[in-house]
C-alpha positions in Angstrom: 129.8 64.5 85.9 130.1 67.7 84.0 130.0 69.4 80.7 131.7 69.8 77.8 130.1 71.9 75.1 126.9 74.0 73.5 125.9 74.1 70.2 126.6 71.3 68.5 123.0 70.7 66.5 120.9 72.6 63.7 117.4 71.6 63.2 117.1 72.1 59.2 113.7 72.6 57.9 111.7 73.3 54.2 110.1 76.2 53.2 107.3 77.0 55.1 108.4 76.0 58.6 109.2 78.9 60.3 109.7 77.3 64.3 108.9 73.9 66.1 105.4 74.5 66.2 104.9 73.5 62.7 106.6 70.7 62.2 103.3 69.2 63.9 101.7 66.6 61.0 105.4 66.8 59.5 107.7 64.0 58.3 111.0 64.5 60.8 113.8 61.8 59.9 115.9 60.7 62.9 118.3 57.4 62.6 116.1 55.9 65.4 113.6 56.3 68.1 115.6 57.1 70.9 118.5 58.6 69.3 120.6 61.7 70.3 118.3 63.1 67.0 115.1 62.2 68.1 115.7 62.9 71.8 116.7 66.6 71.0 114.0 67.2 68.5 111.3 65.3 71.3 112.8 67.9 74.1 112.3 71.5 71.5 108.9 69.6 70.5 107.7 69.2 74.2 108.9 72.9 75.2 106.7 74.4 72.8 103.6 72.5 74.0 103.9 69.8 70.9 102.9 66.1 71.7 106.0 64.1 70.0 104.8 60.9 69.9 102.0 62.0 68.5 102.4 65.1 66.3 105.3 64.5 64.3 105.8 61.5 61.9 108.9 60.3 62.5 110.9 58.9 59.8 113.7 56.3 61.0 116.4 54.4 59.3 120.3 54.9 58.5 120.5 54.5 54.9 119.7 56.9 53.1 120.8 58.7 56.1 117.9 61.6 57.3 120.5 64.2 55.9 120.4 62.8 52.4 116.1 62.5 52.4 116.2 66.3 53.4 118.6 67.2 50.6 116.4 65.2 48.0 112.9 66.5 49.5 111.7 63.5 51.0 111.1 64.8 54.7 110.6 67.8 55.6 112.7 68.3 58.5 115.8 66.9 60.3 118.3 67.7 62.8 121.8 67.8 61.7 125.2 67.4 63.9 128.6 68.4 62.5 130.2 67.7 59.7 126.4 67.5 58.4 125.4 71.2 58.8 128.4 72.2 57.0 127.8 69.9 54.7 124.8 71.1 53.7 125.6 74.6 53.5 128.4 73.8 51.3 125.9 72.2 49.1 123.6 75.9 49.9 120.9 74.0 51.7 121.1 76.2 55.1 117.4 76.9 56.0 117.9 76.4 59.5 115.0 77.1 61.8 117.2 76.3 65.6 120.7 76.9 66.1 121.9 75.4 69.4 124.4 77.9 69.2 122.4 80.9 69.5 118.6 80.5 69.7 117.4 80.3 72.8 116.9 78.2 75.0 118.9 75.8 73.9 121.8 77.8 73.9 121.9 78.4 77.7 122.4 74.6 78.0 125.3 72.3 77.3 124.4 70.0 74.5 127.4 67.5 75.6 127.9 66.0 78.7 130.9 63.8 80.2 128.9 60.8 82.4 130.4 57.8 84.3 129.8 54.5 85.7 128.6 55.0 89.2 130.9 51.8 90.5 134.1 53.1 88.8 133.8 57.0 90.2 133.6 55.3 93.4 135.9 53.2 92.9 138.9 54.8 91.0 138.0 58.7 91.9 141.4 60.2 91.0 140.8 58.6 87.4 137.7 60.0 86.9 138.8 63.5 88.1 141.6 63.4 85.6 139.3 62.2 82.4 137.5 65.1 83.2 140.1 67.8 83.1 141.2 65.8 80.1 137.8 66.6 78.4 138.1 70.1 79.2 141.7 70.6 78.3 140.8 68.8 75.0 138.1 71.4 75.0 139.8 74.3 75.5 142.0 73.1 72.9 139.8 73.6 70.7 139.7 76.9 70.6 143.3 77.5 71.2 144.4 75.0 68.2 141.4 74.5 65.6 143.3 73.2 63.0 145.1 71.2 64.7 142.0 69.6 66.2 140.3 69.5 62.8 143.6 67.7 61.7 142.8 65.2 64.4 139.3 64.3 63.6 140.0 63.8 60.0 143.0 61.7 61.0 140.8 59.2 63.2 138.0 58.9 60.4 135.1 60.8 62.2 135.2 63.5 59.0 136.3 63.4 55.5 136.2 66.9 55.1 139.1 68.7 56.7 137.5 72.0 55.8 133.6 71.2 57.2 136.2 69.9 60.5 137.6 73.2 60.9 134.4 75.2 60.3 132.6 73.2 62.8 135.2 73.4 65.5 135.8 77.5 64.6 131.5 77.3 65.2 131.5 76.0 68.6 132.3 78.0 71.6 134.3 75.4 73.3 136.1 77.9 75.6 132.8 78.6 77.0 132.4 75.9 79.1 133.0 77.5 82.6 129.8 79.9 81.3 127.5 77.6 81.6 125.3 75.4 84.5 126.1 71.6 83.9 123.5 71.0 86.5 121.3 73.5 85.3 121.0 71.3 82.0 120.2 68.0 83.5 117.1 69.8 84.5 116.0 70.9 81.6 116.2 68.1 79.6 115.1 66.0 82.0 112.2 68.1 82.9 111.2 68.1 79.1 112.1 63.9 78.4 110.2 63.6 81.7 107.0 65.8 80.4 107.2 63.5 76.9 107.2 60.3 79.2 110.6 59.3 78.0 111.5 59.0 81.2 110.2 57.6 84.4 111.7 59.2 87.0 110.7 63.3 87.6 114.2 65.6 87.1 114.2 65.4 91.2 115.2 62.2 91.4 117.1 61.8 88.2 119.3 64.8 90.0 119.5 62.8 93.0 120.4 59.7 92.5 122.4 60.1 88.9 124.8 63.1 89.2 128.2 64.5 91.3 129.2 67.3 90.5 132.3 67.2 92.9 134.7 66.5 90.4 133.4 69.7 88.4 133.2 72.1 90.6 136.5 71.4 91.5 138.3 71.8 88.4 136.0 75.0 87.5 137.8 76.1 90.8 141.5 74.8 89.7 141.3 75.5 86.0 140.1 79.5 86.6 142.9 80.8 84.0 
């Protein structure tokens, strides 16, 4: 239906890693196959020319979570969402190898996306236009009011920290969103899930038959100031 942000992931990495290339033969922790962890790791492994399945050993499970066998030396790489990256740096482990905030290409690309269920767009299309420009008012937000926002996600228990709240929120350039090709995205990473056999159908089809961007393009048109 649309986007909402960029940035929001770190790929963290041991000495001796200096890009995606070589974690190949590495030990990557993810919470599970098919995560949002492993599918953004698979993607960077498959752009440059790494075989996923096959080069990287992935190390799954919740508890320890992957963030806590990085920090004791256990694997040697993992990708980290907020509050975790500030987390870490807080504790000054911040060897970070991607930034989704300013390496390319990741950072042409929204890394969070608003989608729908096909039967209630068609179904209750005024609703779903006004969730949308809910997402991106909340987004904008943001930006306008971080500690306000930070104050919010502490508040509803997804952060402890009100501080590694506000630092994450100050990090991401939520404003931005009107910069950036929400259809241009699906292509990417559908292109690259498609290329690791993750998915079935080729970014064509997935474009076809499982996006509308109507809703989008008219609030990018409305919500120009």
């Amino acid at each position: 239906m649309g986007g909402e942000h960029i940035g929001c992931f770190e790929l963290f990495a041991r000495e001796g890693i200096r890009g995606i290339p070589d974690l190949k033969g590495k030990n990557v922790g993810v919470q599970a196959l098919g995560s949002p962890q492993h599918l953004f790791i698979t993607t960077m492994a498959v752009h440059v020319g790494l075989d996923p399945a096959k080069d990287i050993r992935w190390v799954t499970g919740v508890s320890p979570r992957p963030m806590e066998l990085f920090a004791a030396g256990k694997i040697d790489a993992f990708l980290g969402f907020p509050p975790e990256p500030q987390e870490l740096r807080a504790r000054g482990i911040a060897r970070v190898i991607v930034n989704s905030v300013r390496d390319r290409p990741w950072s042409q690309y929204f890394c969070c996306m608003l989608g729908a269920n096909t039967e209630f767009v068609r179904k209750h299309p005024i609703a779903t236009k006004r969730v949308l420009r809910a997402v991106i008012k909340a987004a904008e937000l943001c930006t306008a009011q971080p500690e306000w926002a930070a104050q919010r996600i502490v508040d509803g228990g997804f952060s402890k920290q009100y501080d590694f709240a506000l630092q994450a929120i100050k990090d991401l350039p939520y404003a931005r969103w009107r910069d950036y090709d929400a259809e241009d995205t699906i292509r990417y990473y559908a292109l690259r899930l498609y290329e690791a056999k993750m998915v079935k159908s080729p970014p064509s089809r997935l474009m076809a038959q499982g996006t509308d961007w109507r809703f989008w393009n008219e609030l990018k048109r409305e919500l120009k100031s």
